[in-house]
N, C-alpha and C positions, 0 to 999 in steps of 0.2 A: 451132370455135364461130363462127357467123355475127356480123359487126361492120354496126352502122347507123352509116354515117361523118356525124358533125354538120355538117361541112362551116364549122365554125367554125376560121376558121386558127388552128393552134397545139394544136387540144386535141385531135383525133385521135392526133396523135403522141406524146401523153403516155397516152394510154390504149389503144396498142399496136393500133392503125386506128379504132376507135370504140367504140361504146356496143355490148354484146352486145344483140340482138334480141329481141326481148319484155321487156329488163328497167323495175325500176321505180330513176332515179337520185334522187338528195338535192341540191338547190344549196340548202345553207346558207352564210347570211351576217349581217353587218347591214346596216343603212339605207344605201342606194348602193354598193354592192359590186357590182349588174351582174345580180342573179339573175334578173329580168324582163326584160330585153334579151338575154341567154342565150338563154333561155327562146323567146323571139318569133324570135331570130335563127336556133336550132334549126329549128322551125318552117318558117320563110322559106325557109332554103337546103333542107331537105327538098322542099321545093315547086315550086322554080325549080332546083335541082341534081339531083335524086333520082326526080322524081317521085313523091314521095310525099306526098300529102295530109296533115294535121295539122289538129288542134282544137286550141285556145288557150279554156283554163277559168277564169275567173276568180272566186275569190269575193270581190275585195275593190272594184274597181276596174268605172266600168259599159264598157260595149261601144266608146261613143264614146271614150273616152279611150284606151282600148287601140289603136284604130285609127290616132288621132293620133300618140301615142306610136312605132308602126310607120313610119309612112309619116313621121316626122319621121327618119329614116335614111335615106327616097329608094327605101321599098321599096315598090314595086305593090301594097298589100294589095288594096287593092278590085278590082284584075283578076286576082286569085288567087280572092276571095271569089266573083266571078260564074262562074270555071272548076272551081269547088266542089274547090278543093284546098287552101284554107281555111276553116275558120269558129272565130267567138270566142262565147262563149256564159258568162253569168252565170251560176252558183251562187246560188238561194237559197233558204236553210235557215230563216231566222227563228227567234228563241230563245225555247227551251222550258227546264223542267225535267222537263218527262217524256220519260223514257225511251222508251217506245214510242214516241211523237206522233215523237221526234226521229230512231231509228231507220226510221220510215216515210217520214220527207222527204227521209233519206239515199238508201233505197232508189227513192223517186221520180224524186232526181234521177239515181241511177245509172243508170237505165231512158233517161232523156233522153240523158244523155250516150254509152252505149252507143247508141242509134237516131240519133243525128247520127254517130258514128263510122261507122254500117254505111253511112249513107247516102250520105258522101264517100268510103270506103271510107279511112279514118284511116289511116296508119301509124305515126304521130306524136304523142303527148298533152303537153299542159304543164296541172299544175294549180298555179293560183298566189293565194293559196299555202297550203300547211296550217296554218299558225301561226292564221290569220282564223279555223280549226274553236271556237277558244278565245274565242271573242265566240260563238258560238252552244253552247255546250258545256260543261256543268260539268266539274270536274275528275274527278269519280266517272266521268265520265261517257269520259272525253276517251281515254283510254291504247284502250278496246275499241273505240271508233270509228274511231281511225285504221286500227287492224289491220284491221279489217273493211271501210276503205273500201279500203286498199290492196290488200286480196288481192283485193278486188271489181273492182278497177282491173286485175288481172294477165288478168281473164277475158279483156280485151278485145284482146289480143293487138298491143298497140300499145308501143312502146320510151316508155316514159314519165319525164318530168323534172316532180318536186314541188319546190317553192321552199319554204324554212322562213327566217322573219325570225329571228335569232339578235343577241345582245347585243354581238355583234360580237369579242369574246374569242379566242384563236388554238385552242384547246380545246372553242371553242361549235360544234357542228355541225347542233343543232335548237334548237327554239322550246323545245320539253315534252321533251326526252331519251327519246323512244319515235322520233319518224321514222327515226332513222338504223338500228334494228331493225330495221322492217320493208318494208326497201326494198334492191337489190342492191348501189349505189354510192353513194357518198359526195361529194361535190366541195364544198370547203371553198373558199367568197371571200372575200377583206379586201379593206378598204379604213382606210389611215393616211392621209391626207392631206399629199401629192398621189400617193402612191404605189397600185396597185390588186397584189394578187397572189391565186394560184389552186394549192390542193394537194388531191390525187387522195386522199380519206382508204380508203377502199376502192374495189374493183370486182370483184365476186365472179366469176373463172371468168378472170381475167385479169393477164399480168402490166405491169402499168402502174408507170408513172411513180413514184415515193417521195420526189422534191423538190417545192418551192416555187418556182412560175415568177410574174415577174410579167406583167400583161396592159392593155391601155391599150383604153379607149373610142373611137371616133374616129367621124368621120361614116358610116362603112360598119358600125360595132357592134363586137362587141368582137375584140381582134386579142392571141393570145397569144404570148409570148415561150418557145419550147419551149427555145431552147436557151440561155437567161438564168436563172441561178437565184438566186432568194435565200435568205439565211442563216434559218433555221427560231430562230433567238435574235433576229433582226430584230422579228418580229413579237411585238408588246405582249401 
């Protein structure tokens, strides 16, 4: 099986060289556990290590703050952005109760985002994050959306990382208990204060890692500990 190395220290080696190649992964967590700066730093080193282009999707957050957010790490975004081996691009859906009306904005945006992918030539997707689907989406509505965004997402043939805000719980792995269904990996963050850690909940086609490592932020992003483990009764 071909591996897309994150080039994130520490978490290749827990996931036996990297992320398999076209899959779709999970970063659940809660509020400051890291799943956005993963997510951007994926990206980054794809770009500047790999050569491989990425799009950074957001539906929550607008473009300018995304950008901030990067380049407050010390990373070049905007001479990545001009050598078109990145772009960051808003989601928006605006909230309906009908069903079709909403299904068609899906599919609009999915049109957008696959024609920015072709046109930097992507290797790389973050959408961040699926939880925000649930401010535009009823609950009838919510479980057949994701399914259909994500298989829709698989067309595009890019290793892709979804972020899910979760309640922070050591057992929470999504927002709504559908993402981690219909996606190949799993990757579980905590954060206890001041302690951050990271556990591998699946990774379909691989044999990865089964501990609890923890992992530190620092001004370079985030830096994990492969061979530090913590006790899985640790976490609250």
């Amino acid at each position: 099986m071909e591996k897309i190395k994150s080039g994130i220290p520490g978490l290749d080696e827990l996931l036996g060289g990297g992320f398999p190649k076209g899959s779709s992964i999970l970063l659940g967590g809660g509020a400051g556990t890291g799943k956005t700066i993963m997510g951007m730093q994926y990206l980054y080193n794809g770009a500047t290590e790999f050569d491989e282009p990425g799009l950074f999707v957001t539906l929550e957050s607008n473009v300018k703050n995304i950008t901030w957010n990067m380049e407050s790490f010390n990373w070049d975004i905007r001479k990545l952005q001009n050598e078109q081996k990145l772009s960051i691009y808003r989601l928006n859906l605006g909230y309906t109760a009908d069903k079709k009306l909403i299904e068609g904005k899906i599919n609009d945006e999915l049109k957008v985002i696959s024609s920015m992918v072709k046109e930097i030539k992507a290797k790389r997707l973050v959408i961040d994050s699926t939880t925000a689907f649930g401010m535009w989406l009823n609950n009838e509505m919510l479980r057949s959306m994701l399914f259909k965004f994500a298989d829709s997402l698989k067309e595009l043939n890019c290793t892709t990382l979804l972020t899910s805000e979760t309640k922070g719980g050591k057992v929470d792995f999504s927002a709504y208990g559908v993402e981690e269904f219909v996606v190949d990996g799993v990757l579980a963050l905590y954060f206890y204060p001041p302690h951050r850690s990271i556990f591998v909940r699946k990774m379909r086609g691989t044999n990865h890692d089964k501990n609890v490592h923890p992992f530190e932020i620092s001004a370079k992003g985030i830096d994990i500990k492969h061979k530090e483990t913590v006790m899985w009764e640790a976490l609250k």
